[in-house]
Each structure stands twice: as C-alpha cells, then as structure tokens.
C-alpha positions as CSV (number, residue, x, y, z in Angstrom):
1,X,76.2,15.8,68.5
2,X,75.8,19.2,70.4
3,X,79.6,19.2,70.9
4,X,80.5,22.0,67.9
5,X,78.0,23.8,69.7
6,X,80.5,24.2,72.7
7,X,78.7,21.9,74.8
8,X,80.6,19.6,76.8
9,X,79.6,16.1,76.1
10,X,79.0,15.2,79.8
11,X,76.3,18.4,79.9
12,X,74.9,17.0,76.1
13,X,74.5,13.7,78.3
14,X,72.5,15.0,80.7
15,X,70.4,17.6,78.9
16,X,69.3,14.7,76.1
17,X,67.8,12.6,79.3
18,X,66.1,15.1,80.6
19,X,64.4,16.1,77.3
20,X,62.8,12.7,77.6
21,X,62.2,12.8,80.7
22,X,61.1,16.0,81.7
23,X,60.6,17.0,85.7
24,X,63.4,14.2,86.6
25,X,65.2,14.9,90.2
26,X,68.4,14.9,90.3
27,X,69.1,11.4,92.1
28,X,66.9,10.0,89.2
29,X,69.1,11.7,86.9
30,X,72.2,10.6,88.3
31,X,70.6,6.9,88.4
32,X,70.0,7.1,84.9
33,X,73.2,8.7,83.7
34,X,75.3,6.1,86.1
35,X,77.3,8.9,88.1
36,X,76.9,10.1,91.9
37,X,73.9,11.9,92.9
38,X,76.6,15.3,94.0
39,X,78.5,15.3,90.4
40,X,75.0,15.1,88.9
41,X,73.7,18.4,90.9
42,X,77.0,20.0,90.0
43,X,76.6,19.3,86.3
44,X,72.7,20.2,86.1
45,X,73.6,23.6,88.6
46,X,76.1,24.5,85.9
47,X,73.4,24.0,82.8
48,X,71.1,25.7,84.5
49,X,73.6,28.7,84.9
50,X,74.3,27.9,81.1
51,X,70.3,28.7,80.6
52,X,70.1,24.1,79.2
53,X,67.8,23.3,81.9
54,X,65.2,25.1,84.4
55,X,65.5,23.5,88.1
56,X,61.8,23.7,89.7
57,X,61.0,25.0,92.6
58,X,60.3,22.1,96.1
59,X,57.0,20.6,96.7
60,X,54.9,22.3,98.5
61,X,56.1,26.0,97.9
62,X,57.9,27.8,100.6
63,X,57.6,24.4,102.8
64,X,59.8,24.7,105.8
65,X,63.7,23.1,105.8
66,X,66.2,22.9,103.4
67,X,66.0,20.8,100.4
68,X,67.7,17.9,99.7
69,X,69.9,18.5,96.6
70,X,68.9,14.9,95.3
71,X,65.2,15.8,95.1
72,X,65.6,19.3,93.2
73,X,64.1,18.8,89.9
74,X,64.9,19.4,86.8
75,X,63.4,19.9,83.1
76,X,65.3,20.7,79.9
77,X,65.3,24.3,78.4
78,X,63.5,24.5,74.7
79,X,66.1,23.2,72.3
80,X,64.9,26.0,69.9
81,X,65.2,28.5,73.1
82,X,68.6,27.0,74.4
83,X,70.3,25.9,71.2
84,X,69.8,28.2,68.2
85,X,71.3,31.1,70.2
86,X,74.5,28.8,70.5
87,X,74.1,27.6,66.8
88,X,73.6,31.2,65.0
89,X,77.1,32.1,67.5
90,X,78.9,29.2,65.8
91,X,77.9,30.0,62.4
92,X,78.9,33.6,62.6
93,X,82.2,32.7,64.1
94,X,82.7,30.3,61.3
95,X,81.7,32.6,58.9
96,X,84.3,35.1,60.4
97,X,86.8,32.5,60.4
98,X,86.3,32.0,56.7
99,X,86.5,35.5,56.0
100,X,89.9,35.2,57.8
101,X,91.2,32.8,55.6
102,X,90.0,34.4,52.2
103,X,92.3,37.2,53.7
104,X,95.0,35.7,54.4
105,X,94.8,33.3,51.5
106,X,95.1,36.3,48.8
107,X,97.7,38.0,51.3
108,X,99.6,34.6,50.3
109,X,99.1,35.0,47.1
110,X,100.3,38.7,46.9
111,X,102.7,37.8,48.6
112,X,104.1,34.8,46.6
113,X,103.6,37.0,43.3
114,X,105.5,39.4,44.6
115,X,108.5,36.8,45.5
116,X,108.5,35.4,42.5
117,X,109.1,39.0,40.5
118,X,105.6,39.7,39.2
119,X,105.9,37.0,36.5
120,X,102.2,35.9,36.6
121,X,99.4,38.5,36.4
122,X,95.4,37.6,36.4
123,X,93.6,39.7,33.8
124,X,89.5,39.9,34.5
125,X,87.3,41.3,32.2
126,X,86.8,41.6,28.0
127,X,88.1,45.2,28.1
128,X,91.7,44.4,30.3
129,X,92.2,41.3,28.6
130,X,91.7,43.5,25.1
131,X,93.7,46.0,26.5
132,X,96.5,43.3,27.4
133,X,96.0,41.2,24.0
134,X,96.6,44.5,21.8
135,X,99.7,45.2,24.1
136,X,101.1,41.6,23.4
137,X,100.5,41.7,19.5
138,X,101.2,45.5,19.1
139,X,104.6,45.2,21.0
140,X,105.7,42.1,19.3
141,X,109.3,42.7,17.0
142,X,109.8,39.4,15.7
143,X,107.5,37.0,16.2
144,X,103.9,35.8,17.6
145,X,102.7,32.4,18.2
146,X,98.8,31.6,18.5
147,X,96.4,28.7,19.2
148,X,93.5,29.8,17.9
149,X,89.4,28.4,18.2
150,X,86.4,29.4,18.3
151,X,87.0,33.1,20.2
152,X,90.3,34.4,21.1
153,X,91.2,34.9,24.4
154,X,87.5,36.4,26.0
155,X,88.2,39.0,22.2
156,X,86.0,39.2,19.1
157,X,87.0,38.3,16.1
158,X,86.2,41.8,15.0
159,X,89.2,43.5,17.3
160,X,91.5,40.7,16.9
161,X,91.8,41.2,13.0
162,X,93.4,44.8,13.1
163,X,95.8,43.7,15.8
164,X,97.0,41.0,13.2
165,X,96.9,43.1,10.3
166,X,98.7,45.9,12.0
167,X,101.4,43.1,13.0
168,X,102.0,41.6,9.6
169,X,102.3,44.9,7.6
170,X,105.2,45.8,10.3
171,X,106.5,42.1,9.1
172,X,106.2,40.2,12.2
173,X,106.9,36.7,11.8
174,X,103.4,35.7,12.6
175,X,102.1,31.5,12.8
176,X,99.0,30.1,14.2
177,X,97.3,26.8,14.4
178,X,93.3,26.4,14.0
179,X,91.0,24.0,14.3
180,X,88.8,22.5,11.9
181,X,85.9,23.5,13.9
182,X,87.0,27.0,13.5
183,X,86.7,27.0,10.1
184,X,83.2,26.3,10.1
185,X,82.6,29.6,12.0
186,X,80.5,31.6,8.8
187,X,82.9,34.1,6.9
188,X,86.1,32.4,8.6
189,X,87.4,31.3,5.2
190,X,87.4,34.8,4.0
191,X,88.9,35.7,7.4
192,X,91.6,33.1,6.9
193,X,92.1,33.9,2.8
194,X,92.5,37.6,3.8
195,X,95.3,37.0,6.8
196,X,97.5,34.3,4.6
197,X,97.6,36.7,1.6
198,X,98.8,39.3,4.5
199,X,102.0,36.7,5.4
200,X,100.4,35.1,8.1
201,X,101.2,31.5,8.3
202,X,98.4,29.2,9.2
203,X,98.2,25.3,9.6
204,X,95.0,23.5,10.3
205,X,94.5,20.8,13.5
206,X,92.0,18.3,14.4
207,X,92.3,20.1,18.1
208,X,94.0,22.4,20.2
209,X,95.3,21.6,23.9
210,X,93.8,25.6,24.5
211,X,93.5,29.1,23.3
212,X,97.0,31.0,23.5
213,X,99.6,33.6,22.3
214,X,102.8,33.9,22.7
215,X,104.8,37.3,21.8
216,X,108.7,37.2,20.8
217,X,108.7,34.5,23.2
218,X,108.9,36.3,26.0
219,X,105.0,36.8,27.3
220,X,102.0,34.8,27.0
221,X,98.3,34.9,27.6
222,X,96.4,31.6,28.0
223,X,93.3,31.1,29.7
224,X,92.8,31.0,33.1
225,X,90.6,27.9,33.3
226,X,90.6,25.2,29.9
227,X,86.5,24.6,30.4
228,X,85.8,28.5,30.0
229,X,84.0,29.0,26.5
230,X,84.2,31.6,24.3
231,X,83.7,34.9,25.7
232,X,85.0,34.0,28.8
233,X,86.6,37.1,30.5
234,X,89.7,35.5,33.0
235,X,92.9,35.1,31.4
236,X,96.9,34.7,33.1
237,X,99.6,36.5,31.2
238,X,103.2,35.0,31.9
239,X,106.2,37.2,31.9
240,X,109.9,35.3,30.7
241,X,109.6,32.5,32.7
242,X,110.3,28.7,31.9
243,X,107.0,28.4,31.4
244,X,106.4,30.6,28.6
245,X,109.5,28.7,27.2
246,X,107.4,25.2,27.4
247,X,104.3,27.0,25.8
248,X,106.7,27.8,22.9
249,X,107.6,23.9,22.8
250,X,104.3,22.8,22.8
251,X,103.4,25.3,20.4
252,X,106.0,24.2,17.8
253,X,105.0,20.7,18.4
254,X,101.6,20.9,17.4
255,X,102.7,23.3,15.0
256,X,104.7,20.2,13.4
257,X,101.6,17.9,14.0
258,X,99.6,20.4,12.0
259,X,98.1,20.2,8.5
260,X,99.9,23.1,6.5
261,X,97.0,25.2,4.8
262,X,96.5,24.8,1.4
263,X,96.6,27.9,-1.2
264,X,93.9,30.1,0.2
265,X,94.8,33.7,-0.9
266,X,92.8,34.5,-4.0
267,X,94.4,34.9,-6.8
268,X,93.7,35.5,-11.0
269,X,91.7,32.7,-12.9
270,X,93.8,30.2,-14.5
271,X,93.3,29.6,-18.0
272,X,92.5,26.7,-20.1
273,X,91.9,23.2,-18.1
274,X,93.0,24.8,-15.1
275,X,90.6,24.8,-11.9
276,X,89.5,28.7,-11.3
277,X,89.7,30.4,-8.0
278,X,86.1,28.8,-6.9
279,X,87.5,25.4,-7.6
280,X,90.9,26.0,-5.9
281,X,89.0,26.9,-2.7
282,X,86.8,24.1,-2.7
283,X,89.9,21.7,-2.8
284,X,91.3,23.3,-0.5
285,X,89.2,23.2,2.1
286,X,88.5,19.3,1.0
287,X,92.4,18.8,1.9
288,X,91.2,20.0,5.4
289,X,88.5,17.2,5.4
290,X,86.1,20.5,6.1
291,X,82.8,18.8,5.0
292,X,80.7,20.4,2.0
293,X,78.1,21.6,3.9
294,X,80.8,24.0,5.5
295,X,82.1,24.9,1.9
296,X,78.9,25.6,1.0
297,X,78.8,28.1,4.0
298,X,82.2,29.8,3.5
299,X,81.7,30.2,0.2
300,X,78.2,31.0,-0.3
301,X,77.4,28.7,-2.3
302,X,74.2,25.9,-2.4
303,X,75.4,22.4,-1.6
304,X,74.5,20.9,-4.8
305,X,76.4,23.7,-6.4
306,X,79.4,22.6,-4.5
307,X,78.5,18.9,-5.1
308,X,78.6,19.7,-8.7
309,X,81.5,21.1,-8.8
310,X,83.7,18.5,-6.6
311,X,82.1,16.3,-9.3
312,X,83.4,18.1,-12.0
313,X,87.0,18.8,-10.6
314,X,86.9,14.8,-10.1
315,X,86.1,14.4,-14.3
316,X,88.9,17.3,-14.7
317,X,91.3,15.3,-12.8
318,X,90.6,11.8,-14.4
319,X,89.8,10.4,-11.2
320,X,87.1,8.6,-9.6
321,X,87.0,9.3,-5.7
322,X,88.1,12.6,-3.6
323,X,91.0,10.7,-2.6
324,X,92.6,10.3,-6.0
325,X,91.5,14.0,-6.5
326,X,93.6,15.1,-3.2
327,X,96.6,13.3,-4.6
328,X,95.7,14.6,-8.2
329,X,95.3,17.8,-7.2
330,X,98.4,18.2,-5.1
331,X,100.4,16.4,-8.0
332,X,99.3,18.6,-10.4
333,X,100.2,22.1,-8.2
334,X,96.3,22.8,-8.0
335,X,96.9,23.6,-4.3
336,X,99.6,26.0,-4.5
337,X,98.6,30.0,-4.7
C-alpha cells in the first residue's frame, strides 16, 4: 500500500511490523518477517538512512565491546513524520505530470488542426460566436439553412433578427425548422409572422436533433456540446468539409419531416363569411397543435376569448370538432396568406 509512495515493498514489510511492535531488535525482526537476521539489518540500516525507522542506541550506554548487529533495535519513524513528506512529493509530481499532458494534449490538437487545413475552429464566448454568426449570415449569397429553438447559437433573439432581415432583403434563399416549443416563447409568433412575410421559409417540428446553421453550404456552426442550454457560449464552426455536407442532409431531411407553416403573414380582413386575420392566426397555430393557452399568449388574447373564437370558426365551418375544422379549414383555403 506504501508502494506509489516509492517505497519498496520489502522496506513497507518491515516498517509495518515495527509500527506494531515498536523497540523490536533486529533478530526479532528478521524472525517475524521470515528472512536472515544480516538481510534484515541491511534492510532496516537502509530505512533508517531513508529517515522509516530510528535504530536505538545499546543497553547500557557506552558499555564496552561492539554490538551485535542482531541485538540493535529498532522503532518505526512517525508515519505523519516519515510519510507525508513522501506523499506531498508524489502529489506534486503527479500534478506536474498532469500539467504535462494538458500540454501536450492541446499541442496535439494544434497540431492535428493544423494537418487537417484549419477546417474546425472552437468559438468561446457570446461576443465571438456573435461575431462569427453575423459573418456566416452576412456573407451568405445563396442560401442559409437553420435549426432553430429556444436561443440561437449562445445569440439573443434580439441580434439574430437584423442578421435575418438584412439576409432576406439581399434575397437569400433562407429555410429554417422550429420547434413547437419555440413557438411558445412570448412574442415568437409575431417574430415568426414578421420573418415569413420577409420570404423566409419556415416549417414547424415536434423536435430538433440540435441548434445549427449552415451558410451556402459551405460553413456551419453547431454547438459544441448538445446538453448546453440556451445561452451557452461554446460553439464549433466547420469549414467545407464532408461534414458540413452531412449537416445539409440531415437538415433537408428533417426539413421533409417538418410541418410546413401555415399562412402567418398578416394580411387585409376578408370579407363576408370569411375568417378575419385574428381567426386565420388562431387556425394556424391550431394546425401546429400549439395549445390555446399559447395562442392566448402570442396573441394577447384571454383564453376564453380564444376558446370562443375556435368555437365560433367551428359553427363557421359546419363542423363539430377541431379536427373537421383543420380539414375544413385547409379545404376551404383558410390557411393560405
């Protein structure tokens, strides 16, 4: 058990014996260990050198002749005198080691970055990975791709909006997916109304496998870890690579998987039988099984008022469950801007 300490077994032996047994001579040390009484003087002359044990001085003090080296005796240094000198050594050595190894560990890493062309880059902190996100969106040409929840990418919602609007008016082909969840973020609807009457294109999922963005599909930022939550400040931008090509795939496939958005930019109030603007929003976040608590909240509205209101698009409609006034509604164009 002493051995990481750098004591040789054989010494660990004898010093855990003595501690016992302290004020043992050497022959009963070497009787009790099972070795000859000269290898046990040899051991205990070289712990005592190593500061493990104290040999005592002969019986009576100064008495004439030489002493047999079976009868010198022997007692066992203060663990907490012997040992924690040894112990805080060891620790600091193993704390140096692991300093070593961080080293050489991120000299790998720089290293392999390096090798592979620069291709992946770690961005730390809410003001880099702004800096990075406006880069991506502001030097798209053609196109942007984005998963998008709660937060985007360690951004507000607040400086991600101009980035988009700035994108769209240039006429970037710009498509993201949301989540349900996201929509029941207070004044997202109007968020979402405002972007879609921009061009953007927008389809709703029941989840996301993370928070990304792709530009011309060429670079893309995702998360650096898929626990962080939102705010979270560590992000990895890939540069053309086969990877950003499978984030494009797996984009497009959940883009296919995902519920297209039903008519959300406003528009003039229909006439006649005809559902207003109000009531064209309500079903349309019904289509996105949002539940009417949340309409309530997007649209500022009570809940009863919405209640009444999916009520009387229901008697509009002729039907008798929200179902039928999905199906009605979409038959009927109701959904369309």
């Amino acid at each position: 058990m002493l051995a990481p300490l750098g004591i040789p077994p054989e010494h660990e032996r004898l010093y855990v014996l003595l501690v016992g047994r302290p004020g043992s001579s050497a022959a009963e040390v070497a009787e009790r260990a099972g070795i000859g009484v000269g290898q046990a003087v040899a051991r205990l002359e070289d712990m005592a050198a190593g500061g493990l044990v104290v040999r005592e001085e002969p019986q009576p003090f100064g008495a004439a002749g030489a002493q047999d080296p079976a009868d010198r005796t022997y007692r066992a240094s203060s663990p907490s005198v012997a040992l924690a000198p040894l112990l805080v050594r060891r620790r600091t050595s193993l704390d140096e080691a692991g300093a070593a190894v961080t080293a050489l560990t991120e000299q790998f890493r720089s290293a392999s970055s390096r090798a592979a062309g620069g291709v992946v880059e770690v961005v730390s902190g809410p003001v880099a990975v702004r800096h990075r996100l406006s880069q991506l969106i502001g030097g798209a040409r053609h196109e942007v791709l984005m998963f998008l929840a709660e937060s985007v990418i360690a951004v507000e919602r607040a400086s991600v909006h101009p980035m988009e609007h700035d994108a769209l008016l240039r006429g970037i082909d710009f498509r993201a997916v949301i989540t349900r969840s996201h929509l029941e973020v207070p004044g997202m609807w109007d968020d979402v109304r405002e972007v879609t009457g921009l061009g953007m294109k927008m389809r709703v999922a029941a989840d996301i496998p993370m928070r990304m963005i792709v530009s011309d599909r060429a670079n893309a930022m995702v998360p650096l870890s898929l626990a962080e939550g939102p705010g979270s400040a560590d992000t990895v931008v890939v540069h053309g690579t086969g990877l950003v090509h499978a984030l494009v795939l797996l984009f497009e496939e959940h883009w296919q998987r995902a519920r297209p958005l039903p008519g959300a930019a406003a528009g003039p109030r229909p006439a006649g039988d005809e559902p207003g603007e109000i009531d064209r929003q309500i079903l349309a976040l019904l289509a996105l099984d949002v539940a009417d608590r949340t309409i309530a909240v997007q649209l500022d509205l009570s809940l009863r008022t919405v209640e009444r209101k999916i009520r009387a698009l229901m008697d509009l409609a002729s039907v008798g469950s929200r179902f039928q006034l999905g199906a009605e509604a979409a038959t009927r164009g109701w959904l369309h801007r």
